[in-house]
N, CA, C and O atoms as CSV, one atom per row, in Angstrom:
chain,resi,resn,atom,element,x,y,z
A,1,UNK,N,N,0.853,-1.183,0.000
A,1,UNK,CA,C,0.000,0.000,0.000
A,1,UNK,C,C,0.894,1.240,0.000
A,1,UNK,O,O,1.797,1.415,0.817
A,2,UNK,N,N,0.562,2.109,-1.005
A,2,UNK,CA,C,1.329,3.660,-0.968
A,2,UNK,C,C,0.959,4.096,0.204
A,2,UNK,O,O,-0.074,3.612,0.668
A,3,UNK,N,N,1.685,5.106,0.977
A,3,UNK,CA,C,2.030,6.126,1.435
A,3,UNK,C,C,0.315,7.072,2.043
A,3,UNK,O,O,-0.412,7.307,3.008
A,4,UNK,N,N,0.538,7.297,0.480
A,4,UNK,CA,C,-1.022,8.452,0.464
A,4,UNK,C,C,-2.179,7.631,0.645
A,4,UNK,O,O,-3.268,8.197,0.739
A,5,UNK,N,N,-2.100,6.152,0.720
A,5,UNK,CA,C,-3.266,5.457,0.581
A,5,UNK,C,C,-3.387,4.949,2.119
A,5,UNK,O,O,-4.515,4.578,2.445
A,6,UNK,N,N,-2.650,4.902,2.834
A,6,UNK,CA,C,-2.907,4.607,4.990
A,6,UNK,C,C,-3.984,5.809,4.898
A,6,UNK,O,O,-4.086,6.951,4.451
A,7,UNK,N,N,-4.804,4.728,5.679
A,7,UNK,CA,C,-6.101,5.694,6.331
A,7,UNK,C,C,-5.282,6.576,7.479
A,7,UNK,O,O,-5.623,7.731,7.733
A,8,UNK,N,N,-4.313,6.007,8.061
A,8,UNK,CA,C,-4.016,6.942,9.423
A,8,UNK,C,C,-3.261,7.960,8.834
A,8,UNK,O,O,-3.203,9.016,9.463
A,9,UNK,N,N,-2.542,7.864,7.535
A,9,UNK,CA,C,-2.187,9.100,7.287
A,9,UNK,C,C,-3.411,9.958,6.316
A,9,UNK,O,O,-2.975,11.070,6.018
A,10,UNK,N,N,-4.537,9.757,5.872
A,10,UNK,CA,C,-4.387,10.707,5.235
A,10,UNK,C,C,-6.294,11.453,6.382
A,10,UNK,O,O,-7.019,12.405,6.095
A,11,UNK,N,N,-6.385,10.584,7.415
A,11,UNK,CA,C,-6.786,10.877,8.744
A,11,UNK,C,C,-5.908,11.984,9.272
A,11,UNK,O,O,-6.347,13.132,9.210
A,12,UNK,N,N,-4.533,11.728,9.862
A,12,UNK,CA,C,-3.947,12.629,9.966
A,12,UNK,C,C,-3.563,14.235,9.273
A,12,UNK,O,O,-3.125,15.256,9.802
A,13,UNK,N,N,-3.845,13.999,8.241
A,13,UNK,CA,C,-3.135,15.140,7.138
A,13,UNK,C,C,-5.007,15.840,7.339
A,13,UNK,O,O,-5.164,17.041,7.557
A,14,UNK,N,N,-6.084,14.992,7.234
A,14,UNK,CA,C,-7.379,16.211,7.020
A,14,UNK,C,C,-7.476,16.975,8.517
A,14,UNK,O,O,-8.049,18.044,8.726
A,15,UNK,N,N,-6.697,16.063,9.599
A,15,UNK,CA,C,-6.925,16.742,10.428
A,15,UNK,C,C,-5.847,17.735,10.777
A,15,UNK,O,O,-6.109,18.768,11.394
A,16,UNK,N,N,-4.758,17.451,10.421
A,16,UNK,CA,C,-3.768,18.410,10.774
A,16,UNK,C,C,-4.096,19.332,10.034
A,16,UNK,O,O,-4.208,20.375,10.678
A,17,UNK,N,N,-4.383,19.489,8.582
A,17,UNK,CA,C,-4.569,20.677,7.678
A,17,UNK,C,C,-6.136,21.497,8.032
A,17,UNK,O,O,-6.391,22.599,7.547
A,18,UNK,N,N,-7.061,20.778,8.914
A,18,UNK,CA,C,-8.117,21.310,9.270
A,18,UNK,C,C,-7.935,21.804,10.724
A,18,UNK,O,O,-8.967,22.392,11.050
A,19,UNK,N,N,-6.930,21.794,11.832
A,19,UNK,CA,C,-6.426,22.188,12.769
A,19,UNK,C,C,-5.941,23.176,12.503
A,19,UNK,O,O,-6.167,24.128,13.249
A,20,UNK,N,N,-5.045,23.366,11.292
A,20,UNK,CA,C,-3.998,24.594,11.121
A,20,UNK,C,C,-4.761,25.744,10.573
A,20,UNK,O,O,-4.441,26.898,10.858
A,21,UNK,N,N,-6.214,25.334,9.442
A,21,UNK,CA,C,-6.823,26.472,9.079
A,21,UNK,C,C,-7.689,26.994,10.134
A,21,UNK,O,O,-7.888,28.193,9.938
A,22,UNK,N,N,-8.299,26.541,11.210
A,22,UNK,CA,C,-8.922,26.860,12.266
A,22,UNK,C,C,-8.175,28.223,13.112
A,22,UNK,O,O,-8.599,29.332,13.437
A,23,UNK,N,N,-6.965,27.577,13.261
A,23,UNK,CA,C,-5.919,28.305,14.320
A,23,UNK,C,C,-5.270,29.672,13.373
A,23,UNK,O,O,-5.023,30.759,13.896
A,24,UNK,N,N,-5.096,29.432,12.178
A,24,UNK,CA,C,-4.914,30.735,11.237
A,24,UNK,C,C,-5.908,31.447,11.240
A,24,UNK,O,O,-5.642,32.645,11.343
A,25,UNK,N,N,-6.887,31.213,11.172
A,25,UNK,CA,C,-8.305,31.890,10.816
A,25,UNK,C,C,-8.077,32.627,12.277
A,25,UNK,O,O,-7.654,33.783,12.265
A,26,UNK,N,N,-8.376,31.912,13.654
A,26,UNK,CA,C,-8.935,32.649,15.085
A,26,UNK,C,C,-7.988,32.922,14.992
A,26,UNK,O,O,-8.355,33.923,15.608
A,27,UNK,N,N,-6.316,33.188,14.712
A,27,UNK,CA,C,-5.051,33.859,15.286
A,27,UNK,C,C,-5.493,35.643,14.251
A,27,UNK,O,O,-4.822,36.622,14.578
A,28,UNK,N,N,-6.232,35.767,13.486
A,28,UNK,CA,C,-6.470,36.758,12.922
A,28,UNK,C,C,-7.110,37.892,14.331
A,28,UNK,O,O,-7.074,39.116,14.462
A,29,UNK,N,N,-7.507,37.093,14.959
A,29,UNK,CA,C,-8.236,38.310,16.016
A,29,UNK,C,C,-7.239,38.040,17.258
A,29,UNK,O,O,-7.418,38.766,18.236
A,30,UNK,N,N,-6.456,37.308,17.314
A,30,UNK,CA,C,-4.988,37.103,18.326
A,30,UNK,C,C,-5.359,38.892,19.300
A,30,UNK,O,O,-6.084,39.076,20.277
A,31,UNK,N,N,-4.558,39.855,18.546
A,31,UNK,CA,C,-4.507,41.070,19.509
A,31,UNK,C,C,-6.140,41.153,20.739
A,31,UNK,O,O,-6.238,41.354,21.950
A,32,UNK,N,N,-6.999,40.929,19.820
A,32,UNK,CA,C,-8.305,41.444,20.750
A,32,UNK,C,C,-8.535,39.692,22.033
A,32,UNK,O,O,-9.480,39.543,22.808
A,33,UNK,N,N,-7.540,38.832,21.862
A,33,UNK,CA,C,-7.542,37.861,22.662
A,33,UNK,C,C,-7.319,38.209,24.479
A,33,UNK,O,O,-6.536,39.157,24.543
A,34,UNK,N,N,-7.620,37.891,25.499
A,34,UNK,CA,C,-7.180,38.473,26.564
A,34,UNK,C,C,-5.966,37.233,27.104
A,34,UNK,O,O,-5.689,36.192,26.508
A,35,UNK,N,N,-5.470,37.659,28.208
A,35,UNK,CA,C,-3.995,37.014,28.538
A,35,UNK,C,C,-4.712,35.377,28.346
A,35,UNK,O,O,-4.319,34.850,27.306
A,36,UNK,N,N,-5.439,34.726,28.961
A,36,UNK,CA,C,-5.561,33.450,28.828
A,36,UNK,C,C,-6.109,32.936,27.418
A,36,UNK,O,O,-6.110,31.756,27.067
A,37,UNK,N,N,-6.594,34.066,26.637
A,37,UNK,CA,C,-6.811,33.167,25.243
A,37,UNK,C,C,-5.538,33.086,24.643
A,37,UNK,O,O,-5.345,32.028,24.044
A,38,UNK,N,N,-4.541,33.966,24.632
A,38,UNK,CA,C,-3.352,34.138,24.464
A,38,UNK,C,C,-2.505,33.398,24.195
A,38,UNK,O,O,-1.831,33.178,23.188
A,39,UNK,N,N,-2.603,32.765,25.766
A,39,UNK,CA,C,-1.571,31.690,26.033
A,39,UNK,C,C,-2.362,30.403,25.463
A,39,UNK,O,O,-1.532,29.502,25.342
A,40,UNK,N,N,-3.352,30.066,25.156
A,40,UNK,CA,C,-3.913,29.098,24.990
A,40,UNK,C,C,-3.695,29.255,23.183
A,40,UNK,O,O,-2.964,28.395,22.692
A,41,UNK,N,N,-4.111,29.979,22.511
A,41,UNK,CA,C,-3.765,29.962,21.229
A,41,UNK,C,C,-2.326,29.449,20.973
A,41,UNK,O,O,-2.012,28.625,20.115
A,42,UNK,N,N,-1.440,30.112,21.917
A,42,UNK,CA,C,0.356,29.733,21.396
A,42,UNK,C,C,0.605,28.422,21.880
A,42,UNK,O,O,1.458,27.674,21.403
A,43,UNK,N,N,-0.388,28.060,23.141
A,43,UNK,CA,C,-0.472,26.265,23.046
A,43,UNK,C,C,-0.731,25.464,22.185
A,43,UNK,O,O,-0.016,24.519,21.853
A,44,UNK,N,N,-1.847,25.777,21.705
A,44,UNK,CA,C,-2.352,24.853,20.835
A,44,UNK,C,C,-1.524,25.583,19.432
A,44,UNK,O,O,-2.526,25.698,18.726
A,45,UNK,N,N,-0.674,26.002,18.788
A,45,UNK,CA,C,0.107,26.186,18.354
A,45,UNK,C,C,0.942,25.370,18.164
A,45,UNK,O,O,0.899,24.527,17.268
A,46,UNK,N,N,1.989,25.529,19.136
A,46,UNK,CA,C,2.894,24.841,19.756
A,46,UNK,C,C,2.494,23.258,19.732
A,46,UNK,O,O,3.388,22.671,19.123
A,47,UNK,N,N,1.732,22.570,20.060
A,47,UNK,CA,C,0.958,21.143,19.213
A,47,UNK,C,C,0.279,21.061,18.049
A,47,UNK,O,O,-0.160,19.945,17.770
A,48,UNK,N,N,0.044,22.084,17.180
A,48,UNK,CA,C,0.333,21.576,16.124
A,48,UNK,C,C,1.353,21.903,15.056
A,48,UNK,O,O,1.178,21.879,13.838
A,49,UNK,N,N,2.524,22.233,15.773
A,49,UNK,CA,C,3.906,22.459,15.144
A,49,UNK,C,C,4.445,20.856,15.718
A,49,UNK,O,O,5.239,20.173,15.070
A,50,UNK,N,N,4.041,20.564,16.616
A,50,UNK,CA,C,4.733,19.546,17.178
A,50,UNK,C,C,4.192,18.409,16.149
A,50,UNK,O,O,5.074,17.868,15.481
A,51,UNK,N,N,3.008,18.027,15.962
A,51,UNK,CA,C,2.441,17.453,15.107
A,51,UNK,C,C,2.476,17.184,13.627
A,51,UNK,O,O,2.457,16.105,13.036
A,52,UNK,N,N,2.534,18.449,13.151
A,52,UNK,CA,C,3.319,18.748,11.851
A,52,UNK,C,C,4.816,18.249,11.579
A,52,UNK,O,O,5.315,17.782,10.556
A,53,UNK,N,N,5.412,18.529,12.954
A,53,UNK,CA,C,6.675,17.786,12.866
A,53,UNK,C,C,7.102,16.609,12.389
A,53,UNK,O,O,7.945,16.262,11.562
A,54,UNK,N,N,5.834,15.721,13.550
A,54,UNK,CA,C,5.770,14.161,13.340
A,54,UNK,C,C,5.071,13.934,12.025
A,54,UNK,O,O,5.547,12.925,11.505
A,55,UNK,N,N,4.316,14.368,11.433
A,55,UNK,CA,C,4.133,13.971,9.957
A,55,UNK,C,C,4.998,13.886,8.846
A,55,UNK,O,O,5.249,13.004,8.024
A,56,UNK,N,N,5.645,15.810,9.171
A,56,UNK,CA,C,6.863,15.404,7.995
A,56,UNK,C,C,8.035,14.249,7.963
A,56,UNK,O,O,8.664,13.828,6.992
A,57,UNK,N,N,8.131,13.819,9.565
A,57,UNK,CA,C,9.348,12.887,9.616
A,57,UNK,C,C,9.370,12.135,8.862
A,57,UNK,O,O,10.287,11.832,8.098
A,58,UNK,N,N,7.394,11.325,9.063
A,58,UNK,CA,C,7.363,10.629,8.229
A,58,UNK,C,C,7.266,10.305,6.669
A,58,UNK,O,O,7.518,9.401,5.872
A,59,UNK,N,N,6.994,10.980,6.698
A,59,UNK,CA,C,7.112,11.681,4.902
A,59,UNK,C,C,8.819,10.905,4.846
A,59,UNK,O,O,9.105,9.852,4.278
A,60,UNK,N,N,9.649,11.714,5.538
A,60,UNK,CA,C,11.197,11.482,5.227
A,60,UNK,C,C,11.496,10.377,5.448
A,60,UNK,O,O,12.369,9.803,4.797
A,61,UNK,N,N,10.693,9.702,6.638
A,61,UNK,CA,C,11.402,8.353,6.519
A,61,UNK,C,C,10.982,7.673,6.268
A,61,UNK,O,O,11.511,6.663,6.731
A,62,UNK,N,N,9.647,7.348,5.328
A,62,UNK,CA,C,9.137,6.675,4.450
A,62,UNK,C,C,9.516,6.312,3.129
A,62,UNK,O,O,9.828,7.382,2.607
A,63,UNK,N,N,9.685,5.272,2.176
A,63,UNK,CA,C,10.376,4.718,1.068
A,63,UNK,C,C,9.515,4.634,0.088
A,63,UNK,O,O,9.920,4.270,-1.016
A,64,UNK,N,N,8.227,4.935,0.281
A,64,UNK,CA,C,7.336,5.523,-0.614
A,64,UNK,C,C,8.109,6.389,-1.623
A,64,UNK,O,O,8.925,7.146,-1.098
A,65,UNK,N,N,8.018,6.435,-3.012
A,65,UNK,CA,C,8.307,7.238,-4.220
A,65,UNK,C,C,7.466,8.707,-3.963
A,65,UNK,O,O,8.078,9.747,-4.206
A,66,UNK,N,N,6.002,8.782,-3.450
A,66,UNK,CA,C,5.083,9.932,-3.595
A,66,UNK,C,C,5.559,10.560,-2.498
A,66,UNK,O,O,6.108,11.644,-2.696
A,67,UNK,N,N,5.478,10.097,-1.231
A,67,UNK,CA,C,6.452,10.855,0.030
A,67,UNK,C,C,7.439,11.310,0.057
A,67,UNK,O,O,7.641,12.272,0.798
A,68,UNK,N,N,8.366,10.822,-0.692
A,68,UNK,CA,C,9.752,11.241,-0.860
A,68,UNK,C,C,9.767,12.495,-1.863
A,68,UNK,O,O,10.733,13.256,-1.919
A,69,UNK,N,N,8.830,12.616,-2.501
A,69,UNK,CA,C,8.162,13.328,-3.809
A,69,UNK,C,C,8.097,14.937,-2.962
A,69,UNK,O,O,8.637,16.035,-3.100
A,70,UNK,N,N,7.376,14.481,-2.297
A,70,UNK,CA,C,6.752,15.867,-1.494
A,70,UNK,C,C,7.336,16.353,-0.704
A,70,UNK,O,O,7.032,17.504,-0.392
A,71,UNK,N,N,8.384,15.709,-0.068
A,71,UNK,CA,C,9.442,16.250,0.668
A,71,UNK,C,C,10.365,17.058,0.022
A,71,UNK,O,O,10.932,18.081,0.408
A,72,UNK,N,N,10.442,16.320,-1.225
A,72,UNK,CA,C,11.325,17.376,-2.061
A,72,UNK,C,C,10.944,18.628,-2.794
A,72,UNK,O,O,11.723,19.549,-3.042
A,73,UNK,N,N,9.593,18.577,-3.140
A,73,UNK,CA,C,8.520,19.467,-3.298
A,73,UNK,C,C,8.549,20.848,-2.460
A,73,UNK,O,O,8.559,21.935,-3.037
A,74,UNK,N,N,8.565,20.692,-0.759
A,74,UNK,CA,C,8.366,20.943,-0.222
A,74,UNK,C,C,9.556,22.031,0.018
A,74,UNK,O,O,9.473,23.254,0.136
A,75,UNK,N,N,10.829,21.068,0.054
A,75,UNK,CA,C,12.026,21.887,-0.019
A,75,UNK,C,C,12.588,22.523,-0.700
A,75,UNK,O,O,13.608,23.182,-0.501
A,76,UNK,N,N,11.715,22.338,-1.964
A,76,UNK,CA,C,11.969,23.308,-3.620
A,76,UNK,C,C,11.241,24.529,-3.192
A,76,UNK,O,O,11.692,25.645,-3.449
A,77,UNK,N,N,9.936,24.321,-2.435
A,77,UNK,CA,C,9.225,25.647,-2.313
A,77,UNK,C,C,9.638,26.307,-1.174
A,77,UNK,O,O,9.217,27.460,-1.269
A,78,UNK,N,N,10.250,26.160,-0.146
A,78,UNK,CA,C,10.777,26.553,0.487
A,78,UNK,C,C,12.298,27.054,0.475
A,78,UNK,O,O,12.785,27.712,1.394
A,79,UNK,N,N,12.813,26.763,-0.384
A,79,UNK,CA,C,13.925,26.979,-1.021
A,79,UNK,C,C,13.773,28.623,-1.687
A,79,UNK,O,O,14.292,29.692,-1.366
A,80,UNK,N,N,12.679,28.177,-2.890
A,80,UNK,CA,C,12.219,29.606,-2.947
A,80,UNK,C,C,12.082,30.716,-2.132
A,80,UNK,O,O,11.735,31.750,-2.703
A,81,UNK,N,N,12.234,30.749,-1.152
A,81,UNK,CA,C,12.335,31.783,-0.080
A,81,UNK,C,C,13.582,31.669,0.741
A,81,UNK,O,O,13.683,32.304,1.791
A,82,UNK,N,N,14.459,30.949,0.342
A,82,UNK,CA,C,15.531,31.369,0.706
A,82,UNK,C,C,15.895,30.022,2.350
A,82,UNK,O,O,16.949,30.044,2.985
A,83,UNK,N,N,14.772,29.084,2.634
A,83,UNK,CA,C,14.827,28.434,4.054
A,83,UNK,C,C,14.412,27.257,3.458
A,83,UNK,O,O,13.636,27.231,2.503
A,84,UNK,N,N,14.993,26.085,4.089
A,84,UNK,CA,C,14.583,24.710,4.636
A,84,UNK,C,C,13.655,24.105,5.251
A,84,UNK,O,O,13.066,25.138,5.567
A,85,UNK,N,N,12.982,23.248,5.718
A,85,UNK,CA,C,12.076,22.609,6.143
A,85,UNK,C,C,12.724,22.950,7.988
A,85,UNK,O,O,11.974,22.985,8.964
A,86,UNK,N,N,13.320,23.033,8.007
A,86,UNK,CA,C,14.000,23.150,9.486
A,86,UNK,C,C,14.223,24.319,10.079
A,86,UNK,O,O,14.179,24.582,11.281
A,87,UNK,N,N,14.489,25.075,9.083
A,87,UNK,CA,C,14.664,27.056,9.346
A,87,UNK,C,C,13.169,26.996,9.422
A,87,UNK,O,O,12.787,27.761,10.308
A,88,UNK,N,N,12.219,26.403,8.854
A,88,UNK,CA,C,10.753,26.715,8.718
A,88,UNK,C,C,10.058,26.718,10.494
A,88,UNK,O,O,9.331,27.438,11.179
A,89,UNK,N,N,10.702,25.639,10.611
A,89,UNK,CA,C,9.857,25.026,12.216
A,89,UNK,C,C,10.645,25.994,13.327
A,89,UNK,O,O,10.178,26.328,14.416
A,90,UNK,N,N,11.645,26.278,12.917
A,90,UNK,CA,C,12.980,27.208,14.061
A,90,UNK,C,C,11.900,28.958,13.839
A,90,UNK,O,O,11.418,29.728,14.670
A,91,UNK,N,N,11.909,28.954,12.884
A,91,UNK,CA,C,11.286,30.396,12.971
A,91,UNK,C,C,10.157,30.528,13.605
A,91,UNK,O,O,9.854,31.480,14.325
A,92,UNK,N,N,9.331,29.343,13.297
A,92,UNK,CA,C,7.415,29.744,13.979
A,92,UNK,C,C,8.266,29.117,15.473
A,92,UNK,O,O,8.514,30.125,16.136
A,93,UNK,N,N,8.603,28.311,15.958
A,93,UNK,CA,C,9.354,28.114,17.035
A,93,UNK,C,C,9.922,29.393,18.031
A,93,UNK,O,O,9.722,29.548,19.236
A,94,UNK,N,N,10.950,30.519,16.784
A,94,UNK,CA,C,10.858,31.563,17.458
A,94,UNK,C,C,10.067,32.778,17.727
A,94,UNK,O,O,10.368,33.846,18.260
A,95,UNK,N,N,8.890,32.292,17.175
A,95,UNK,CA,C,7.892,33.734,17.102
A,95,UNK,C,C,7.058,33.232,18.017
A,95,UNK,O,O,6.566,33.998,18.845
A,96,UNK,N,N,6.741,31.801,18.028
A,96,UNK,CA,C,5.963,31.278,19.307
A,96,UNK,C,C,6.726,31.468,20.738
A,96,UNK,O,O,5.872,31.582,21.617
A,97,UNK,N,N,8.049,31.540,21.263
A,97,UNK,CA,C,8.926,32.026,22.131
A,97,UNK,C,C,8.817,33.347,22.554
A,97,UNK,O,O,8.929,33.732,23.718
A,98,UNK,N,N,8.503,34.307,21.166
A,98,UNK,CA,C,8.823,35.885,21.861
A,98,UNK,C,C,7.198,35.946,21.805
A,98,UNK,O,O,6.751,37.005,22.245
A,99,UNK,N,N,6.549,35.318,21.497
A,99,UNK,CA,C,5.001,35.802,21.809
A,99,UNK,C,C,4.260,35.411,23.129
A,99,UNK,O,O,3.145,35.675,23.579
A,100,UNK,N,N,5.660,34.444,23.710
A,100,UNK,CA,C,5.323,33.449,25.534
A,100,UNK,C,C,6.045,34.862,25.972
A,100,UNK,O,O,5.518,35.567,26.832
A,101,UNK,N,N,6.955,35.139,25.503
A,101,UNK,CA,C,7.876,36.479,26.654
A,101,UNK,C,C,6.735,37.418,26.617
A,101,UNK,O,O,6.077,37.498,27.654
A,102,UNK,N,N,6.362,38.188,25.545
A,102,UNK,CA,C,5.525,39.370,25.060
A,102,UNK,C,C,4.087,39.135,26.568
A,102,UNK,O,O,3.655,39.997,27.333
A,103,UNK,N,N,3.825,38.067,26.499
A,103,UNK,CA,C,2.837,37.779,28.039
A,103,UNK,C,C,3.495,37.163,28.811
A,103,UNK,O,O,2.879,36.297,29.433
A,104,UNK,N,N,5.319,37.360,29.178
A,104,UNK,CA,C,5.528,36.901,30.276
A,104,UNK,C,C,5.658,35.711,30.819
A,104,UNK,O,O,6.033,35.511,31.974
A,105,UNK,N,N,5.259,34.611,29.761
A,105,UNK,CA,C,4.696,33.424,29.802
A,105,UNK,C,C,6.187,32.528,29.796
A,105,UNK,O,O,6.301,31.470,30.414
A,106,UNK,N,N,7.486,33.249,28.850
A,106,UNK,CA,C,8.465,32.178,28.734
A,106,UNK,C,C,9.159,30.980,29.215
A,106,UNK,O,O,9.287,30.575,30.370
A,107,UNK,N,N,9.688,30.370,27.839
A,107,UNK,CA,C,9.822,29.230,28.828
A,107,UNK,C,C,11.169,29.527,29.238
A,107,UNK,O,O,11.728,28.823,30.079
């Protein structure tokens, strides 16, 4: 069985990609949030960066032809901007950090 064809991954991927548009969408009103929606938005953040993580691994360490496909895909389009798949997660990593200081919250 391909890659794209595991129910648990492509379970995973509607939900991770339906987690992430949720949290983009409500991070639009982020400022009018008060201290505890705050911190709770950069939580649930923060899990699904963590999450995202564990998907791409697998992507990479999968021997699938289509996975391996998209990884490289991925790093072509990201390339285009000048960053890696790893500068990618380090940056929202550091904006999720100064947005825990910004409420005090750091770790």
């Amino acid at each position: 069985m391909g890659f794209f064809e595991s129910e648990i991954v492509q379970d995973e991927a509607k939900r991770l990609f339906g987690d992430y548009q949720q949290l983009t969408q409500l991070g639009g009103d982020y400022g009018k949030f008060d201290r505890e929606g705050k911190k709770l938005f950069i939580e649930r953040m923060e899990e699904l960066m963590d999450r995202y993580r564990v998907f791409m691994k697998r992507f990479e360490l999968s021997e699938d032809f289509q996975a391996k496909l998209t990884v490289e895909q991925l790093r072509t389009q990201l390339g285009q901007f000048g960053m890696t798949p790893e500068q990618m997660f380090s940056q929202m990593n550091q904006t999720l950090e100064r947005m825990k200081r910004e409420l005090g919250t750091g770790s």
